[in-house]
C-alpha positions as CSV (number, residue, x, y, z in Angstrom):
1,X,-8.2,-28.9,11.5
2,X,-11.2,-29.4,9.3
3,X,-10.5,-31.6,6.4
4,X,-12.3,-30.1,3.3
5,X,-11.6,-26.8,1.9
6,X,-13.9,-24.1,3.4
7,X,-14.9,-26.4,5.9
8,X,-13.6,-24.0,8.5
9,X,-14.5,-20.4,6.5
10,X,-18.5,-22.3,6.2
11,X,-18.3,-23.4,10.2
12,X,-17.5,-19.5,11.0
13,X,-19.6,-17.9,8.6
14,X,-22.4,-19.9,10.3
15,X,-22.4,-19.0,13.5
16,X,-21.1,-15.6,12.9
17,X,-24.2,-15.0,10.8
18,X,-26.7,-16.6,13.5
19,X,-24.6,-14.2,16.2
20,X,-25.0,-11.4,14.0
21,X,-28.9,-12.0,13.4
22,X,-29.4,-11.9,17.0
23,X,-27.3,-9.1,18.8
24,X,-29.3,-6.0,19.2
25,X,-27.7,-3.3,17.2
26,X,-24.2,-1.7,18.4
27,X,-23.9,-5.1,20.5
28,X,-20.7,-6.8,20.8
29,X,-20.0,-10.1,19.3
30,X,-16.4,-11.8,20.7
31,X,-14.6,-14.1,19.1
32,X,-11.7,-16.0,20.9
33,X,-9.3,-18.2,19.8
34,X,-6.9,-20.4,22.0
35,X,-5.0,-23.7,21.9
36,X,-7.2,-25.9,24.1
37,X,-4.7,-28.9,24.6
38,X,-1.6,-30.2,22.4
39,X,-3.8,-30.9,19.8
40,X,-7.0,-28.8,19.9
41,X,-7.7,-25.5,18.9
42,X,-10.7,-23.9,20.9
43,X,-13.1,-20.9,19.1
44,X,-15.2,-19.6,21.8
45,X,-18.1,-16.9,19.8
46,X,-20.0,-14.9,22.4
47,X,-23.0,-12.6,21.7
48,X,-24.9,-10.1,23.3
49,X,-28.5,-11.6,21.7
50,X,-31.3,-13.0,24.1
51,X,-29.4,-16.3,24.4
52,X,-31.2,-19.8,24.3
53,X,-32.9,-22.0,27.4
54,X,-31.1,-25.2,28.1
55,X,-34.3,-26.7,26.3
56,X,-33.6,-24.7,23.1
57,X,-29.6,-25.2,23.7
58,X,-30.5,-29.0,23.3
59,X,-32.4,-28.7,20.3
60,X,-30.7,-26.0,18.4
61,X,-28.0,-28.6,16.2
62,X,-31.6,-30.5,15.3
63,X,-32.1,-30.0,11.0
64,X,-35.0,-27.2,10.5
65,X,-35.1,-26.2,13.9
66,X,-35.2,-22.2,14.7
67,X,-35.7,-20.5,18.1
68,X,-38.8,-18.6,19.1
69,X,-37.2,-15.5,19.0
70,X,-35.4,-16.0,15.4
71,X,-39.8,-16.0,14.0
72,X,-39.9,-14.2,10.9
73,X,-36.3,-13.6,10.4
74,X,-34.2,-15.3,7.7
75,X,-32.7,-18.6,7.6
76,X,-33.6,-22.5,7.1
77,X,-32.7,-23.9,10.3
78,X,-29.4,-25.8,8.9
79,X,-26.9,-23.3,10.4
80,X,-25.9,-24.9,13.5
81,X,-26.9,-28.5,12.2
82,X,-24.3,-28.2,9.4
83,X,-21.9,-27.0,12.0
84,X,-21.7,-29.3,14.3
85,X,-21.8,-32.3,11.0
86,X,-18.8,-30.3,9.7
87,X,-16.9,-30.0,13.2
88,X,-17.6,-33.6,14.5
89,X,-16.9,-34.9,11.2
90,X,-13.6,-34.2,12.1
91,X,-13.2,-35.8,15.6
92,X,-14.2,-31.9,17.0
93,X,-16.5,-30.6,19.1
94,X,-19.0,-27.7,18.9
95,X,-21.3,-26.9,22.4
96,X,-23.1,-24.2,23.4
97,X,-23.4,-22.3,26.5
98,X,-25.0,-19.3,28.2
99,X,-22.2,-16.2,27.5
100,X,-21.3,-14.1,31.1
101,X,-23.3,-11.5,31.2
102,X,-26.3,-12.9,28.8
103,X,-26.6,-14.1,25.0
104,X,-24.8,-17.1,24.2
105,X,-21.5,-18.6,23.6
106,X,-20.7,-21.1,20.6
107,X,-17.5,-23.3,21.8
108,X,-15.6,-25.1,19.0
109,X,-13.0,-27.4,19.9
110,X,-11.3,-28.8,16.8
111,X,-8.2,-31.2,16.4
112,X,-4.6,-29.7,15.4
113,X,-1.9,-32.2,13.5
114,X,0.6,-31.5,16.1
115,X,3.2,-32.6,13.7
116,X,2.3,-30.7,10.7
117,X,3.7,-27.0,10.0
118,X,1.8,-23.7,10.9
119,X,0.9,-22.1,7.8
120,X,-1.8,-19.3,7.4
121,X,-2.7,-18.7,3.9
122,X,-3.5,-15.3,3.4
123,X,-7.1,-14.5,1.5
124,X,-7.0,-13.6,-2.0
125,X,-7.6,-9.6,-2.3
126,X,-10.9,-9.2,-4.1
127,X,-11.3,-7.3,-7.2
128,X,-11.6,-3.7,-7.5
129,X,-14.0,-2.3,-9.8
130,X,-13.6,0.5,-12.2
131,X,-10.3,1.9,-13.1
């Protein structure tokens, strides 16, 4: 999988927070992940926002670019551009699509080590406060 720590927390965080920006409120954001082949993981994010022309879909991993319908809302326009630098980087692939149903769909594919062990390190528990 991605090769720096983080890499793949900074690759999620991303697109979950561009998803997140643009689904109406109560909307559903899905996220799927599958093994692709025998040495590809694939994260599919789907959201229920106004989703992107194939004009703005070609565009939207450009640096500083932002959608007309993201005007006047956060962000820099380095999102998806650090993305797909972070997933291709690493011999993966990151495309997006129109989602079923409307909004759109982020497809990651990235490369497994077929050979190495499954490990999932669970997250530090943050602090609690007070006591």
């Amino acid at each position: 999988m991605l090769a720096g720590p983080g890499d793949l927390d900074q690759v999620l965080d991303n697109v979950l927070s561009d998803a997140l920006e643009v689904s109406p409120d109560r909307g559903t954001i899905t996220v799927r992940v599958e093994q692709g082949g025998p040495e590809e993981a694939v994260i599919d994010i789907l959201d229920q926002g106004p989703g992107m022309s194939a004009a703005e879909q070609a565009r939207a991993f450009d640096r500083f670019w932002r959608g007309q319908g993201l005007t006047g809302r956060t962000g820099s326009g380095l999102g998806l551009a650090i993305v797909r630098r972070l997933v291709t980087d690493d011999g993966g692939r990151v495309a997006l699509r129109d989602a079923p149903g409307g909004g759109l769909r982020v497809r990651i594919v990235l490369r497994t080590d077929a050979d190495a062990p499954r490990r999932i390190s669970p997250r530090p528990a943050a602090p609690r406060s007070g006591g």
